[in-house]
C-alpha positions as CSV (number, residue, x, y, z in Angstrom):
1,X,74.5,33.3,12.8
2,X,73.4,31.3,15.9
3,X,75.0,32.2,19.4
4,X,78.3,30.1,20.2
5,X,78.6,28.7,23.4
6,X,81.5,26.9,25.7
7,X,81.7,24.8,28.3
8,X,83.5,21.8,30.7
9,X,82.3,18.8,31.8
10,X,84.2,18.2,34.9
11,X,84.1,15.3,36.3
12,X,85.9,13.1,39.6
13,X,86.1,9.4,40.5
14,X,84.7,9.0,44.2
15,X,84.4,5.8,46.4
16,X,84.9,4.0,42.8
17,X,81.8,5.9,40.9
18,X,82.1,8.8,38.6
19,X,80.5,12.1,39.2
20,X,79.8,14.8,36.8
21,X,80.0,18.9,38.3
22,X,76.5,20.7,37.5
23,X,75.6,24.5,38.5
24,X,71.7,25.1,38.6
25,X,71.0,28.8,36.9
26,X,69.9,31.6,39.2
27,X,67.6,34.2,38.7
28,X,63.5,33.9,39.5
29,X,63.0,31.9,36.6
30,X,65.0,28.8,37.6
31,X,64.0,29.1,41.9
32,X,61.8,26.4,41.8
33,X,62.6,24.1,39.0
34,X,65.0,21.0,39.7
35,X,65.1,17.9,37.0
36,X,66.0,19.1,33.9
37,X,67.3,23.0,35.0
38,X,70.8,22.0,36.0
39,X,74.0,22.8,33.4
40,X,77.4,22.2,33.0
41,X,79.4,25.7,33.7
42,X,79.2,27.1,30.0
43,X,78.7,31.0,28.6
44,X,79.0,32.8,25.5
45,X,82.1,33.4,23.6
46,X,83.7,36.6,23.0
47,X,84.4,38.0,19.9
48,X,87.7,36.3,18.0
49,X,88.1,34.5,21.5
50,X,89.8,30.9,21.6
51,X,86.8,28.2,22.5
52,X,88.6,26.2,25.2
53,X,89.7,29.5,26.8
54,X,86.2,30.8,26.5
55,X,85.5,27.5,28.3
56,X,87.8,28.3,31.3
57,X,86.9,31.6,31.7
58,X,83.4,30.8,32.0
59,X,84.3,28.2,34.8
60,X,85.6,31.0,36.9
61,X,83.3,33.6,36.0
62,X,80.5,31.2,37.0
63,X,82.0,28.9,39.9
64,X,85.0,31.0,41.0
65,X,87.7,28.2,40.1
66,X,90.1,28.1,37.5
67,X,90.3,24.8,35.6
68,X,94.1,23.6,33.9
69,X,94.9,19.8,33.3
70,X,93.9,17.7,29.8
71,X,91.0,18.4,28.6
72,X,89.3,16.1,25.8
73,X,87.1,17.2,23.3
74,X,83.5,16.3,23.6
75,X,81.5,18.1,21.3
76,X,79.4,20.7,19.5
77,X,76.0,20.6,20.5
78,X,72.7,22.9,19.2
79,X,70.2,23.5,22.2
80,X,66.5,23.5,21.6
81,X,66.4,27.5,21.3
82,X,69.1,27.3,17.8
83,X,72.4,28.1,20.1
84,X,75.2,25.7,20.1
85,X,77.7,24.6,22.9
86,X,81.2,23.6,22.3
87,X,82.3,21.1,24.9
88,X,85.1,19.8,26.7
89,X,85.6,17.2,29.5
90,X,88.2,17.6,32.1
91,X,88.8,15.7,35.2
92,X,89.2,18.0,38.5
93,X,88.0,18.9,41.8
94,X,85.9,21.9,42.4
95,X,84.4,22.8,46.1
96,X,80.5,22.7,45.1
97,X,79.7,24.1,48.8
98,X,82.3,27.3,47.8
99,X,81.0,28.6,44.3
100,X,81.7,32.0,43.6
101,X,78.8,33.9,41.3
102,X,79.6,36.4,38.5
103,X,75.5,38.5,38.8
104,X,73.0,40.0,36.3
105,X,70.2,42.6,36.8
106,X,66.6,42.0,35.8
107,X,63.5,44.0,36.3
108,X,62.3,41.8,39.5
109,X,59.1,41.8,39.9
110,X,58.1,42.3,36.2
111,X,57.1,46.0,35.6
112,X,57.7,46.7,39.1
113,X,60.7,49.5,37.9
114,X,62.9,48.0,40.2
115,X,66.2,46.1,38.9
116,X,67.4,43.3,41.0
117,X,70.9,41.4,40.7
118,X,71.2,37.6,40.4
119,X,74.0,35.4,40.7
120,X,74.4,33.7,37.7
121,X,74.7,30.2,39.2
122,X,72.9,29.7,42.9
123,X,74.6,26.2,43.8
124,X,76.8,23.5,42.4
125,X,77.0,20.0,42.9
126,X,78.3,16.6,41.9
127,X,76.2,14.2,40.7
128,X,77.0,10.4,39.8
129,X,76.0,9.8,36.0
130,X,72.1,8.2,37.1
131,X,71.7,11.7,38.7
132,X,73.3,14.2,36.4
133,X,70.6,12.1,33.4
134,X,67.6,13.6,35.0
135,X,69.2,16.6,36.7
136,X,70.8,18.7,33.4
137,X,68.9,20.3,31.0
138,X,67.5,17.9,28.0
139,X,69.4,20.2,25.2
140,X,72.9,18.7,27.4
141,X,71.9,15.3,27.7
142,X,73.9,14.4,24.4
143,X,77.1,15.7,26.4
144,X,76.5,12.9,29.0
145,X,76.1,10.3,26.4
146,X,79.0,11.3,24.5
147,X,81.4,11.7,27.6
148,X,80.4,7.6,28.3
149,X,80.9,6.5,25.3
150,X,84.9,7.5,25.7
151,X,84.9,6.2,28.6
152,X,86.5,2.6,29.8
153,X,84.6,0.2,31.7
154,X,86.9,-0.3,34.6
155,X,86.6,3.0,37.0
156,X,83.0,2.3,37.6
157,X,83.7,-0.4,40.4
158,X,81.9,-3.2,38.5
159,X,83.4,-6.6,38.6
160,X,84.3,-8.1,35.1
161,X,81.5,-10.8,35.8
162,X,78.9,-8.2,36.5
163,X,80.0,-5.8,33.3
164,X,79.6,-9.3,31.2
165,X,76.0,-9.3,32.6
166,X,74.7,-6.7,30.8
167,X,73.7,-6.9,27.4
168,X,71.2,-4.0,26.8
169,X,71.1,-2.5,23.3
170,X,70.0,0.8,22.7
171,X,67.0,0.2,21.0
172,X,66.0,-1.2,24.5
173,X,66.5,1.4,26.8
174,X,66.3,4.5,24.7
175,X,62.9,5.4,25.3
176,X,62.9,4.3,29.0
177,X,62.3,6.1,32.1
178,X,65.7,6.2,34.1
179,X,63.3,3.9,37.3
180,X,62.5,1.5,34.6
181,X,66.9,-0.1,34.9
182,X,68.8,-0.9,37.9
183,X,72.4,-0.8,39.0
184,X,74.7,-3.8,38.8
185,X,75.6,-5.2,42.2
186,X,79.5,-5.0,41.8
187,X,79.7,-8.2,44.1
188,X,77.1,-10.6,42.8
189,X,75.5,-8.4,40.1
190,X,71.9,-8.5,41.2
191,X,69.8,-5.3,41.0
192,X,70.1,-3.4,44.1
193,X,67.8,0.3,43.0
194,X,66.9,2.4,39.9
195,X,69.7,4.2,37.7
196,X,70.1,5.3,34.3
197,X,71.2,3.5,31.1
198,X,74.8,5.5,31.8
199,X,76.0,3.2,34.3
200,X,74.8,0.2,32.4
201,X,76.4,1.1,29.2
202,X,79.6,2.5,30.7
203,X,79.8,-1.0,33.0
204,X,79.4,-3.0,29.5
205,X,82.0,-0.5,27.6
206,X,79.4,-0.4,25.1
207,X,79.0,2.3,22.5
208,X,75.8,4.0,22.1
């Protein structure tokens, strides 16, 4: 039976955008890799435990804060190595600059003989939605698209005029590189720099 994991997608509402709450992995492995390492806070389940509280408890093992309010369900999602992730999204605050680590021992450097701890997450942060696409890993990416598609157009600062403007269809984008859109002007809707389909499609209130 494939490994069951659970996670939260947090997320806030700053200066009228939304930002999603990602922890990059420690250990060696992940040191030096950026685009496409970071997570939302997730771990594996316990035997006979409740999902959602597996959730929480994975927050605070991982990040050091514990996580109450409405959560919505997002998901189940199977990762490339045949794990799945069951996913919630919450909205809440966490201090990204204050993340406190549960660690794990490896044998660091490989047949050296000597076992080194790691915290399991070396830094947090918030990241709007054109960010979080190429920062979190690409088994997650579905959680992103997922969370925008329940979401309502209004809370991303866009203008009614300029959400009318856009009219992409997902056969459009879908193979696109995130530099190839741009972000609606919330004043006069012209392009202004390079962001992902998720603020397009959450400005329209489109489905994907």
């Amino acid at each position: 039976m494939p490994k069951r994991s659970a996670g939260l997608l947090i997320f806030r509402q700053t200066a009228g955008y939304l930002e999603v709450f990602l922890v990059h992995p420690g250990g060696p492995f992940w040191a030096r890799k950026d685009d496409g390492a970071w997570s939302i806070p997730k771990g594996l389940m316990e035997q006979g435990e409740d999902p959602l509280e597996a959730a929480k408890r994975e927050v605070f093992e991982e990040v050091g804060s514990k996580i109450e309010g409405n959560f919505t369900w997002l998901g189940e999602y199977r990762q490339p190595g045949g794990k799945t992730v069951l996913v919630w999204s919450i909205e809440a605050d966490v201090d990204a600059d204050a993340v406190v680590s549960n660690t794990f021992q490896i044998e660091w450097p490989p047949r050296s003989g000597k076992m080194r701890a790691f915290p399991e997450v070396d830094r947090a942060g918030w990241f709007r939605l054109d960010e979080a696409q190429q920062k979190i890993l690409k088994g997650q990416q579905q959680v992103l698209f997922d969370f925008v598609k329940r979401l309502k157009p209004q809370p991303c600062g866009l203008s009614r005029a300029s959400r009318n403007m856009v009219s992409l269809r997902p056969t459009i984008w879908r193979n696109r590189k995130p530099s190839q859109f741009a972000r609606l002007s919330p004043s006069v809707g012209r392009s202004e720099r390079p962001a992902s389909i998720f603020l397009l499609v959450f400005a329209a209130g489109r489905s994907l």
